[in-house]
C-alpha positions as CSV (number, residue, x, y, z in Angstrom):
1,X,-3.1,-3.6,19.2
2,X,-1.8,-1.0,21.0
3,X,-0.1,2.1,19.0
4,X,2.5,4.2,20.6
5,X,1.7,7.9,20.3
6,X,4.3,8.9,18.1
7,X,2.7,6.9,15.4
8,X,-1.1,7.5,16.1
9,X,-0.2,10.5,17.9
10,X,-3.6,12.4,15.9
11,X,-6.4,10.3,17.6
12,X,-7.3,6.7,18.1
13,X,-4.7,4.3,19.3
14,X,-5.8,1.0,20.2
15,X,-6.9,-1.3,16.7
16,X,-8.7,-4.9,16.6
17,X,-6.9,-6.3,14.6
18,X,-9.0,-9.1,14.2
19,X,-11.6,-7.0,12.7
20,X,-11.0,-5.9,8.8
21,X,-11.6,-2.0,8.8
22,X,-9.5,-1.3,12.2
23,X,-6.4,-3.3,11.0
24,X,-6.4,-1.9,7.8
25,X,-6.8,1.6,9.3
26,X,-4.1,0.6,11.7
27,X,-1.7,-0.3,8.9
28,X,-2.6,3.0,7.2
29,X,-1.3,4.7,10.1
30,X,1.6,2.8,10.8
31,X,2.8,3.3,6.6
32,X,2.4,6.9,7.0
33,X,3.8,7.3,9.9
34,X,5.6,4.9,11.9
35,X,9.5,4.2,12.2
36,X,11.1,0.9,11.2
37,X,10.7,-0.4,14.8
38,X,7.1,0.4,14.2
39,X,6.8,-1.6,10.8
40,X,8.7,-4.5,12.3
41,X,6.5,-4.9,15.6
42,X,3.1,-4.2,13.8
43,X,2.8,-5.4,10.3
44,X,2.5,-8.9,8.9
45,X,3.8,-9.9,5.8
46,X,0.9,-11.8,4.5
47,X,-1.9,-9.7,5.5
48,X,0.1,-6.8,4.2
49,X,0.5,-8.3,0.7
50,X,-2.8,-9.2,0.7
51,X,-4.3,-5.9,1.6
52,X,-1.7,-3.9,-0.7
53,X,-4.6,-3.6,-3.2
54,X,-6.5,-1.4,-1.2
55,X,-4.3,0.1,1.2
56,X,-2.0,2.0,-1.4
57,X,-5.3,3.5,-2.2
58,X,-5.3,5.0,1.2
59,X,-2.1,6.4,1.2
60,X,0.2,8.8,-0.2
61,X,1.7,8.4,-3.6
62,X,5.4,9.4,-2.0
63,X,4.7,6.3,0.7
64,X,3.6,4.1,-2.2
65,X,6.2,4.6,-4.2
66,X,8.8,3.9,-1.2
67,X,6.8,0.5,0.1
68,X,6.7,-0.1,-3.8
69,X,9.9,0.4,-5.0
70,X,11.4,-1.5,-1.8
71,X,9.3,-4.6,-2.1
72,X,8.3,-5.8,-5.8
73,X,5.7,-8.2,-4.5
74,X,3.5,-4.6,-3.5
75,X,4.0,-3.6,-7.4
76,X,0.5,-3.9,-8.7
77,X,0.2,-4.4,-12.5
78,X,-1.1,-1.7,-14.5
79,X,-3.6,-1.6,-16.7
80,X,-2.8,-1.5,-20.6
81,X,-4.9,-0.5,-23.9
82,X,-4.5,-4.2,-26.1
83,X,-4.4,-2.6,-29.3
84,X,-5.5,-5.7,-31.0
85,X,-9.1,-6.1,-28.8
86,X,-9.5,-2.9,-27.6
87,X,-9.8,-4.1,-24.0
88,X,-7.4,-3.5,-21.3
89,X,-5.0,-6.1,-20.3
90,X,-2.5,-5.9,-17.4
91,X,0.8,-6.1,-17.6
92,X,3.8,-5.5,-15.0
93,X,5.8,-2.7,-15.2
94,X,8.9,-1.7,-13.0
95,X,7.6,1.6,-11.2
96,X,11.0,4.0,-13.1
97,X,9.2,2.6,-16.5
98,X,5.5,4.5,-15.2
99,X,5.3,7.6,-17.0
100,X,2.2,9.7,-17.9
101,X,1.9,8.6,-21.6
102,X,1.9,4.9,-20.3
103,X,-1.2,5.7,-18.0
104,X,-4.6,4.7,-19.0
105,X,-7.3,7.2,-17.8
């Protein structure tokens, strides 16, 4: 895939998508900095989802919390202290309910 320079406008443009590590640098780019036309031309649903894990890892929390607020199916459950084992468990919570006393280090 070929991305237009106002996305990928800082160095490499073209992405094999067919190969892990380029796509899911393409799709970094494209979150951070593409346009809606952008989103819709590049990005699959599926693979997006799927790779959601790591990629919100790669970007910024302001771009998370956009892609995550907009689509729930991105919201990634957080981990919880289970008071009763002492483990953590995980558990969802909506992303206005994520505050820094419900954070686990």
């Amino acid at each position: 895939m070929q991305l237009r320079l106002h996305v990928a406008w800082s160095g490499q443009t073209e992405f094999d998508l067919d190969r892990p590590k380029p796509c899911m640098h393409m799709y970094r780019i494209v979150l951070a900095e593409g346009q809606l036309a952008d989103v819709t031309t590049c990005f699959n649903r599926d693979l997006l989802v799927s790779q959601w894990p790591v990629l919100r890892t790669l970007i910024s929390k302001t771009v998370r919390g956009v892609w995550e607020s907009a689509f729930s199916e991105l919201q990634v459950p957080e981990l919880q202290p289970c008071a009763a084992s002492g483990w953590l468990s995980r558990r969802w919570l909506p992303l206005g309910s994520r505050t820094a006393a419900s954070r686990t280090p």
